[in-house]
MIRO-977642 format. One record per atom (N, C-alpha, C): residue in three letters; atom name; x, y, z. Coordinates in steps of 0.05 Angstrom, whole numbers, always signed. Layout:
BEGIN
+------+------+--------+--------+--------+
| type | atom |      x |      y |      z |
+------+------+--------+--------+--------+
|  ALA |   CA |      X |      Y |      Z |
...
+------+------+--------+--------+--------+
END
This chain:
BEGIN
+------+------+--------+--------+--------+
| type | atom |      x |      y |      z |
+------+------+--------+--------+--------+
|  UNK |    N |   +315 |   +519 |  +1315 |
|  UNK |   CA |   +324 |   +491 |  +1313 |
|  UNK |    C |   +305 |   +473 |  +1329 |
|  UNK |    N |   +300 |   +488 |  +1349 |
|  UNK |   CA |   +283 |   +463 |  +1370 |
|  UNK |    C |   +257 |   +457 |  +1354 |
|  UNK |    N |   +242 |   +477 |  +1331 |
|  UNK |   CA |   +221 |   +475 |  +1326 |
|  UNK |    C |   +227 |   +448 |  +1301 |
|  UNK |    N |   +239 |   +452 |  +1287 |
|  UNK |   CA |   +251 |   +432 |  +1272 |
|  UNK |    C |   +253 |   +405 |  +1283 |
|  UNK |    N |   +275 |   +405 |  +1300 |
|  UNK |   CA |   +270 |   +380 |  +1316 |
|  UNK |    C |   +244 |   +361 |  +1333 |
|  UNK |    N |   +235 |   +381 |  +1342 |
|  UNK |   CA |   +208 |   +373 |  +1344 |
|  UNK |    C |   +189 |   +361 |  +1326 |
|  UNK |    N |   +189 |   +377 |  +1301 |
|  UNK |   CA |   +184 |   +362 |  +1279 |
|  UNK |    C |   +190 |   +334 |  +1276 |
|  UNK |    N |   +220 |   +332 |  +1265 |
|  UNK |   CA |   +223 |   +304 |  +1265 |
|  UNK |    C |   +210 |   +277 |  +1294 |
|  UNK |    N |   +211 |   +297 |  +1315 |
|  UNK |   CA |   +200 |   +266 |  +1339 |
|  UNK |    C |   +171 |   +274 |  +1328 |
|  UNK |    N |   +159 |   +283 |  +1318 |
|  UNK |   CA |   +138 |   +276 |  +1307 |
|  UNK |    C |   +134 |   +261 |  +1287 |
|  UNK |    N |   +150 |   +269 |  +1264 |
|  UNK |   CA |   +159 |   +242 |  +1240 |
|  UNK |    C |   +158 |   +231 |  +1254 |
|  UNK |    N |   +180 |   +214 |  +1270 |
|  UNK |   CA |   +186 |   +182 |  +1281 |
|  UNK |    C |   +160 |   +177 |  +1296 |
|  UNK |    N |   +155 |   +190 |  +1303 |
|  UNK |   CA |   +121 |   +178 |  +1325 |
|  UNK |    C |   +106 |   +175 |  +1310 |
|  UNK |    N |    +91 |   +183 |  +1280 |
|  UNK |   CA |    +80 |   +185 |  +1260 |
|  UNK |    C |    +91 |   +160 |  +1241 |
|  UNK |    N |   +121 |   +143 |  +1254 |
|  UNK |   CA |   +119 |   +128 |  +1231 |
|  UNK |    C |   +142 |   +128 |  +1209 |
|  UNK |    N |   +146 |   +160 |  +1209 |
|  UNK |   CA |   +169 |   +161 |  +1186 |
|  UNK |    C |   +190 |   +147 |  +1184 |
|  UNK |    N |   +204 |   +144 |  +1174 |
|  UNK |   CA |   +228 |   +127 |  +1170 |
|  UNK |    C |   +259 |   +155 |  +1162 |
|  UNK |    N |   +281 |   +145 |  +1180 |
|  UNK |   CA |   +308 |   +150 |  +1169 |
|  UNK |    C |   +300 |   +187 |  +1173 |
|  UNK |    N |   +286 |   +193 |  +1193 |
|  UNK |   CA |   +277 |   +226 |  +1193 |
|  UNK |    C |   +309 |   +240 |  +1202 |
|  UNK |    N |   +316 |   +252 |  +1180 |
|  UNK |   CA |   +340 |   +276 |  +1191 |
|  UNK |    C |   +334 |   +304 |  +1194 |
|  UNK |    N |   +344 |   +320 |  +1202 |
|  UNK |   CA |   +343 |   +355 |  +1203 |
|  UNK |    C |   +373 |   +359 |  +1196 |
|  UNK |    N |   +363 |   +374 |  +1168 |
|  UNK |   CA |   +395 |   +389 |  +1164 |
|  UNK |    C |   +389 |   +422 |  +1161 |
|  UNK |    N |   +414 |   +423 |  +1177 |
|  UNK |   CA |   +426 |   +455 |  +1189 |
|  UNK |    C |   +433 |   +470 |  +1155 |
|  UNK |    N |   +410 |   +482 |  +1144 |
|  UNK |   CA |   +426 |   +494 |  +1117 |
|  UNK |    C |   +435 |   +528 |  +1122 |
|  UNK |    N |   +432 |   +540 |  +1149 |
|  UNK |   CA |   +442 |   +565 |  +1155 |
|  UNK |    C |   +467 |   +572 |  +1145 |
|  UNK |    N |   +490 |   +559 |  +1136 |
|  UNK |   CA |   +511 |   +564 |  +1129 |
|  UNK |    C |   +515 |   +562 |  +1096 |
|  UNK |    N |   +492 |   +549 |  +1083 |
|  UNK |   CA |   +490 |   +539 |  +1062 |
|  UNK |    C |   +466 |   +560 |  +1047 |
|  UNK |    N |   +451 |   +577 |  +1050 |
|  UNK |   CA |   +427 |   +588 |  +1033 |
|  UNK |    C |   +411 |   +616 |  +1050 |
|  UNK |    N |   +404 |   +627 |  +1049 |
|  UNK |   CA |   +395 |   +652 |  +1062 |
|  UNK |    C |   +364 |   +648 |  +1064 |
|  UNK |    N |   +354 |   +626 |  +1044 |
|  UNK |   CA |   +335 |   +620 |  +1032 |
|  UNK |    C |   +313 |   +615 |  +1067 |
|  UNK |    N |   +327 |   +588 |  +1070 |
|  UNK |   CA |   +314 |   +582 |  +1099 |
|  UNK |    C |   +336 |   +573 |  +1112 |
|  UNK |    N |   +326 |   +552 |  +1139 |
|  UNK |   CA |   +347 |   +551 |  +1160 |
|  UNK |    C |   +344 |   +523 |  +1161 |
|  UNK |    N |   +330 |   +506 |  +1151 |
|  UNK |   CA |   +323 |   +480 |  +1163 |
|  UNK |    C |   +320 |   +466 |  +1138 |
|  UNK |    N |   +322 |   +449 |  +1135 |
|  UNK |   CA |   +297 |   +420 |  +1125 |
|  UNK |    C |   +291 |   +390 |  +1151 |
|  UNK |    N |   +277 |   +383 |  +1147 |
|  UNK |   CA |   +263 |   +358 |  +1162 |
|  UNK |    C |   +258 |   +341 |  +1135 |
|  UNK |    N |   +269 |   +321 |  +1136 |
|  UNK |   CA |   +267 |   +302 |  +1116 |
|  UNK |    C |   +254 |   +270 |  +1121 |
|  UNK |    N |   +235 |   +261 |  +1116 |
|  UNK |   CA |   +228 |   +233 |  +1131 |
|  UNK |    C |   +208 |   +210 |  +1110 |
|  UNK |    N |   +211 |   +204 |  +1108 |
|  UNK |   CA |   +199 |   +178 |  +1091 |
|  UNK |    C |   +182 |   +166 |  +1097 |
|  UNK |    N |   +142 |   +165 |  +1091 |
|  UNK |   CA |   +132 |   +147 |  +1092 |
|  UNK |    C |   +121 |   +118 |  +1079 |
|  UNK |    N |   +113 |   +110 |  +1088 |
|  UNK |   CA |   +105 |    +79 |  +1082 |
|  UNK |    C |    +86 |    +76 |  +1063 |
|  UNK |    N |    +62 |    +96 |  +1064 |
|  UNK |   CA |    +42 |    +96 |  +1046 |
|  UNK |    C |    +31 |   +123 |  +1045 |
|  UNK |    N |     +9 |   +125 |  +1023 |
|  UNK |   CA |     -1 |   +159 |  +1027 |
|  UNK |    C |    -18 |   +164 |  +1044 |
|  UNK |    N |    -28 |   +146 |  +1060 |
|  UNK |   CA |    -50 |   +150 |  +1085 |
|  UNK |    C |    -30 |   +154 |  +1100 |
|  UNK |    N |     -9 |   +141 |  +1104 |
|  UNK |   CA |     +9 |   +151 |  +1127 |
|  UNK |    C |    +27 |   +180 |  +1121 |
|  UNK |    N |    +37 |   +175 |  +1106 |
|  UNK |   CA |    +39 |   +212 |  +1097 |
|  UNK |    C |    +29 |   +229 |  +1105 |
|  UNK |    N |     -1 |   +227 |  +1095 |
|  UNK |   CA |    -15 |   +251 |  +1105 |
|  UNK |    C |    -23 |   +251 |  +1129 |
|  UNK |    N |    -30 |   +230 |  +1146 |
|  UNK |   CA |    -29 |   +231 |  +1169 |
|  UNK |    C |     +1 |   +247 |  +1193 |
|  UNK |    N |    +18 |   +236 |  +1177 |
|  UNK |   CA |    +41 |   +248 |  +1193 |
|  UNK |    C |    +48 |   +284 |  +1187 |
|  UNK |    N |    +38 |   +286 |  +1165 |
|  UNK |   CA |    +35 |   +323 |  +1157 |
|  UNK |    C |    +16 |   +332 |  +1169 |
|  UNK |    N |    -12 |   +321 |  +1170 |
|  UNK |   CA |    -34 |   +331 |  +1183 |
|  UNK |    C |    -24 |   +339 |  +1214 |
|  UNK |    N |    -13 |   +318 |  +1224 |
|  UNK |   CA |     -9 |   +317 |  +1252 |
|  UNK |    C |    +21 |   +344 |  +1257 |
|  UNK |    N |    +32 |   +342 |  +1238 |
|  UNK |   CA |    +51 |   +362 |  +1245 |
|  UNK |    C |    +40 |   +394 |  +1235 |
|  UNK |    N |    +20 |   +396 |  +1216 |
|  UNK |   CA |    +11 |   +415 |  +1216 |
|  UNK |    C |     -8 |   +428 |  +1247 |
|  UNK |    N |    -18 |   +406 |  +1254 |
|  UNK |   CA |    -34 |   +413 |  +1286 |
|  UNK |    C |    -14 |   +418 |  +1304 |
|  UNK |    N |     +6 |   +410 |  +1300 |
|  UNK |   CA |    +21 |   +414 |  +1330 |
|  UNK |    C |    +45 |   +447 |  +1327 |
|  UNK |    N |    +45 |   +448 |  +1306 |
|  UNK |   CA |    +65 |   +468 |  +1295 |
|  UNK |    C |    +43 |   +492 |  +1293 |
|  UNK |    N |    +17 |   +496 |  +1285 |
|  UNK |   CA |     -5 |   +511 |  +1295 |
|  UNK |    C |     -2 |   +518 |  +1319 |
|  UNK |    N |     -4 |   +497 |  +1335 |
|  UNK |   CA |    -13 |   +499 |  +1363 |
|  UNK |    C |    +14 |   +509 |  +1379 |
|  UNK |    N |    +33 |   +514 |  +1363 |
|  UNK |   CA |    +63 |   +526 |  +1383 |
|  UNK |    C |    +59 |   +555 |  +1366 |
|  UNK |    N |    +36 |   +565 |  +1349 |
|  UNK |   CA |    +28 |   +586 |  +1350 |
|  UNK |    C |    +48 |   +593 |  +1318 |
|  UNK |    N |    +52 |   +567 |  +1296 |
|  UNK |   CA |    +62 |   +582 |  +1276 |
|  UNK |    C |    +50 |   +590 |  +1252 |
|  UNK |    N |    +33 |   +605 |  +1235 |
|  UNK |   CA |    +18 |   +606 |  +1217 |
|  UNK |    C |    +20 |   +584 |  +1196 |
|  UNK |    N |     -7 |   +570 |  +1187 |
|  UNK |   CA |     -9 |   +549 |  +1162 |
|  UNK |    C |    +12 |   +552 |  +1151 |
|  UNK |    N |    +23 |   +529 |  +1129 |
|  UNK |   CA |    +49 |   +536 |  +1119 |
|  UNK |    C |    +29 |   +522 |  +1092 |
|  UNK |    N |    +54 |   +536 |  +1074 |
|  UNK |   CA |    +49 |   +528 |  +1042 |
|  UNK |    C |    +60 |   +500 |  +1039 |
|  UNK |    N |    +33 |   +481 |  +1035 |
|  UNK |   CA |    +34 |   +450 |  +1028 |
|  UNK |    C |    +38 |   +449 |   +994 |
|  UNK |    N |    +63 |   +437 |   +981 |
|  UNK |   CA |    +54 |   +419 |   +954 |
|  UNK |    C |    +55 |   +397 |   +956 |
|  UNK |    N |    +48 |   +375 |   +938 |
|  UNK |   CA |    +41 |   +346 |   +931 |
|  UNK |    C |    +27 |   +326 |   +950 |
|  UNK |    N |     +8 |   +345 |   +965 |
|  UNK |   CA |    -14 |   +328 |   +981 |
|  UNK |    C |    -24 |   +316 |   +970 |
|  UNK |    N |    -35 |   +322 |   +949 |
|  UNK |   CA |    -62 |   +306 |   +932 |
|  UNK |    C |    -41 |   +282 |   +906 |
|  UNK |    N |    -25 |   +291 |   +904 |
|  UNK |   CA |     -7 |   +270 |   +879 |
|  UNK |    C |    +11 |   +250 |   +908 |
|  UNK |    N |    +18 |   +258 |   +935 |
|  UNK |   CA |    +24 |   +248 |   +952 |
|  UNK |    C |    +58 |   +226 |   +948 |
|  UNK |    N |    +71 |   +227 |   +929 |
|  UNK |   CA |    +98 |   +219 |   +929 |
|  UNK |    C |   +114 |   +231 |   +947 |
|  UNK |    N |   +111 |   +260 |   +944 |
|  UNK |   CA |   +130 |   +278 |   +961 |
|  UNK |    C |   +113 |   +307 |   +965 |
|  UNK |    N |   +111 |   +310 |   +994 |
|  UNK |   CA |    +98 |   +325 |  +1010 |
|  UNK |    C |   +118 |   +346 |  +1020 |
|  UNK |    N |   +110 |   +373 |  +1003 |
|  UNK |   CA |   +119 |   +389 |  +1023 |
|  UNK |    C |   +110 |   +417 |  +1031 |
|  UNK |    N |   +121 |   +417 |  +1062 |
|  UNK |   CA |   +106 |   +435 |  +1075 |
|  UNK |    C |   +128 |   +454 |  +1087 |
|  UNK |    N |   +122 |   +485 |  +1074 |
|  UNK |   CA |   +136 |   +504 |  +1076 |
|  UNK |    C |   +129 |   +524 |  +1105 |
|  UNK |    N |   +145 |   +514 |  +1128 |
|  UNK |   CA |   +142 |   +533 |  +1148 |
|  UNK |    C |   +154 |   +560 |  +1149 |
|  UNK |    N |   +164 |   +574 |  +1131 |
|  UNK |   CA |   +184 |   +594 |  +1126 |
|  UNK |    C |   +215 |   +581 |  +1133 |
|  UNK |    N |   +225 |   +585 |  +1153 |
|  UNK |   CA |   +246 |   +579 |  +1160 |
|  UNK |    C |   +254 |   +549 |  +1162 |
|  UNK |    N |   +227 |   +535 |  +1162 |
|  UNK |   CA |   +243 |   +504 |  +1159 |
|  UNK |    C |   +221 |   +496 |  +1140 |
|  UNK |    N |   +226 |   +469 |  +1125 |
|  UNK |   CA |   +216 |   +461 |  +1110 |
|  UNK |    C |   +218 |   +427 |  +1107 |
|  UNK |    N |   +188 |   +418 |  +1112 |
|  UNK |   CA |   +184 |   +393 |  +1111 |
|  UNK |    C |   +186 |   +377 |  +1086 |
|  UNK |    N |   +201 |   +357 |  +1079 |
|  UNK |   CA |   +195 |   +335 |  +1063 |
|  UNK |    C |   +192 |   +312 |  +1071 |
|  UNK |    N |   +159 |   +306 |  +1065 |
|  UNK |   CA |   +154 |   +275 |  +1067 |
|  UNK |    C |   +155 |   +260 |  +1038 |
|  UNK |    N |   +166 |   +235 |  +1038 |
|  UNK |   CA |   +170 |   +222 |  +1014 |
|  UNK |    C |   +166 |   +196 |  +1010 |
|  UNK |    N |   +152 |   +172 |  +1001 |
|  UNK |   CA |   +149 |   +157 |   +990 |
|  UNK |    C |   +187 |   +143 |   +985 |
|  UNK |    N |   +185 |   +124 |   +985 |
|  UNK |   CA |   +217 |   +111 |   +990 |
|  UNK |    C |   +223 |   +121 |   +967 |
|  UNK |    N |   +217 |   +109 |   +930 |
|  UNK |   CA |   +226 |   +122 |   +913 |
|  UNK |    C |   +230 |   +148 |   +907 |
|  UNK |    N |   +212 |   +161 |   +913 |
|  UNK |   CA |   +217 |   +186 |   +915 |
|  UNK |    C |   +238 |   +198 |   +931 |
|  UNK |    N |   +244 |   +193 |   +943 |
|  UNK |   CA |   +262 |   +199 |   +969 |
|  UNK |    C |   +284 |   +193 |   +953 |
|  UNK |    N |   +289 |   +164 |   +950 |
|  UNK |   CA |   +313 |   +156 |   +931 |
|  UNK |    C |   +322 |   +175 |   +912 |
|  UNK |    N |   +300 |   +179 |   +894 |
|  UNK |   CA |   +310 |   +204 |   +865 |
|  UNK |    C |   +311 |   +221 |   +870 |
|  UNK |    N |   +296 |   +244 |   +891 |
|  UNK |   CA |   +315 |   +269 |   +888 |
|  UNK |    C |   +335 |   +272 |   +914 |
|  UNK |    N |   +331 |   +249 |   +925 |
|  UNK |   CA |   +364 |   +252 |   +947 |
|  UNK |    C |   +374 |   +282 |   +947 |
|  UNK |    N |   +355 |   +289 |   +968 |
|  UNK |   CA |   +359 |   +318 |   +980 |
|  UNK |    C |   +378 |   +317 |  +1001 |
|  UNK |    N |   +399 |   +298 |  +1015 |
|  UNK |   CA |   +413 |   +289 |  +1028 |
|  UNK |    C |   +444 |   +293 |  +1011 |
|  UNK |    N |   +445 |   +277 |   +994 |
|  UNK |   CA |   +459 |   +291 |   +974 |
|  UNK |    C |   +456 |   +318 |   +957 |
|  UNK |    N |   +441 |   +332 |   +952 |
|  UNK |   CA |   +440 |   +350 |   +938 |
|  UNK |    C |   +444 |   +380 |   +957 |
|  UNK |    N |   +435 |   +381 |   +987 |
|  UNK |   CA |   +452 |   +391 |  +1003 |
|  UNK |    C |   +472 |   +381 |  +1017 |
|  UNK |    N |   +490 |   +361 |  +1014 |
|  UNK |   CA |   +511 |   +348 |  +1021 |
|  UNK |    C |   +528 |   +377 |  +1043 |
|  UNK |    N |   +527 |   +397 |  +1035 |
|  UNK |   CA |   +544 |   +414 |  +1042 |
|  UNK |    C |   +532 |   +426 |  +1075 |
|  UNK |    N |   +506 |   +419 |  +1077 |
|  UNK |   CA |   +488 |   +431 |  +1104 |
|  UNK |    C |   +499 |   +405 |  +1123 |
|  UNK |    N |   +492 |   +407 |  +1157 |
|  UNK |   CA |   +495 |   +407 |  +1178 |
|  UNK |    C |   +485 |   +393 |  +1179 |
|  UNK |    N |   +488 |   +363 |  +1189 |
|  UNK |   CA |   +462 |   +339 |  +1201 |
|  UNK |    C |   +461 |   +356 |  +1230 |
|  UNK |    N |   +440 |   +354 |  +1244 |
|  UNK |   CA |   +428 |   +357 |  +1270 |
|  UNK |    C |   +418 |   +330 |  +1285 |
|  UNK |    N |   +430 |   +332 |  +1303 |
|  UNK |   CA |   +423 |   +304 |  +1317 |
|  UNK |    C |   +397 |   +311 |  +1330 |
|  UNK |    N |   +374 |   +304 |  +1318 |
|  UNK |   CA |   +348 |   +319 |  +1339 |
|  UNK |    C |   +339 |   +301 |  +1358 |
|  UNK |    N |   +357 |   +276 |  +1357 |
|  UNK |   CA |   +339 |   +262 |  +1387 |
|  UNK |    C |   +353 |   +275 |  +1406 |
|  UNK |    N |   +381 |   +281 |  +1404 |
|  UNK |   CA |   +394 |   +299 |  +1425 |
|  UNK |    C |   +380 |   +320 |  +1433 |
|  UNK |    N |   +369 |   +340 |  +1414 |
|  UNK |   CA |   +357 |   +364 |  +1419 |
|  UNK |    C |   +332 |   +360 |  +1432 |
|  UNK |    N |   +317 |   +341 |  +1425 |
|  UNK |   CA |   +292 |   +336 |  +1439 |
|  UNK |    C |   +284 |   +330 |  +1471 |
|  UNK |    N |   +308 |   +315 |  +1474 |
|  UNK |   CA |   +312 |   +296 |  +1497 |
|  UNK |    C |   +330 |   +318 |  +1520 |
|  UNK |    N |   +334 |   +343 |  +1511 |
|  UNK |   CA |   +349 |   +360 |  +1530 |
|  UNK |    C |   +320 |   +375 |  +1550 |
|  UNK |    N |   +313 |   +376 |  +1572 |
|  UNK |   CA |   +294 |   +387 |  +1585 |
|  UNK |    C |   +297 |   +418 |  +1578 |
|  UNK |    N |   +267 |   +420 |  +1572 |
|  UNK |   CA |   +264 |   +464 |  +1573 |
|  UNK |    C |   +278 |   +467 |  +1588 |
|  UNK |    N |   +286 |   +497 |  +1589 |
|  UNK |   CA |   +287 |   +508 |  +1611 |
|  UNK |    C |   +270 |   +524 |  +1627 |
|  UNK |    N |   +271 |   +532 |  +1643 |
|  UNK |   CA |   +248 |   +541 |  +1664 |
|  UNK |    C |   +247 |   +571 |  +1667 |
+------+------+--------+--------+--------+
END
């Protein structure tokens, strides 16, 4: 979860808009996460995936499987267990993945972020 959340304070520092993490562990075997966040344009998109791909590297997680970089509506980046969608506002609007897991966990990740490591 913390890696997830982290994600998202990266969305919002990147820009994203309305960024949630939903808890789908109770809902799919599939994965454990989504990160959901909305950009403004496709330079900012990929800027905000680029940047979460460096920092999610750098906490030592292997490349993840990117689609719709290059068509850039909706970006997503498959970390195994969690899974990023960046989206373009319409896009975001039509497949309302908010609704379509309605049944998964919001995560409050400024809470999670804002709690100090432990030592």
């Amino acid at each position: 979860m913390e890696d997830a959340c982290q994600i998202a304070r990266l969305c919002e520092e990147y820009r994203g808009k309305d960024t949630v993490v939903l808890d789908l562990t109770a809902v799919t075997p599939i994965m454990d996460f989504f990160v959901i966040t909305t950009g403004t344009s496709t330079r900012q998109m990929h800027a905000l995936c680029d940047e979460v791909r460096v920092q999610m590297k750098a906490r030592g997680n292997k490349p993840p499987a990117t689609e719709g970089y290059d068509q850039s509506s909706w970006i997503l980046q498959d970390w195994g267990d969690i899974v990023v969608h960046t989206f373009l506002p319409d896009a975001r609007d039509l497949y309302d993945l908010e609704g379509l897991w309605a049944d998964s966990r919001r995560i409050d990740w400024r809470e999670v972020v804002a709690i100090p490591p432990k030592a």
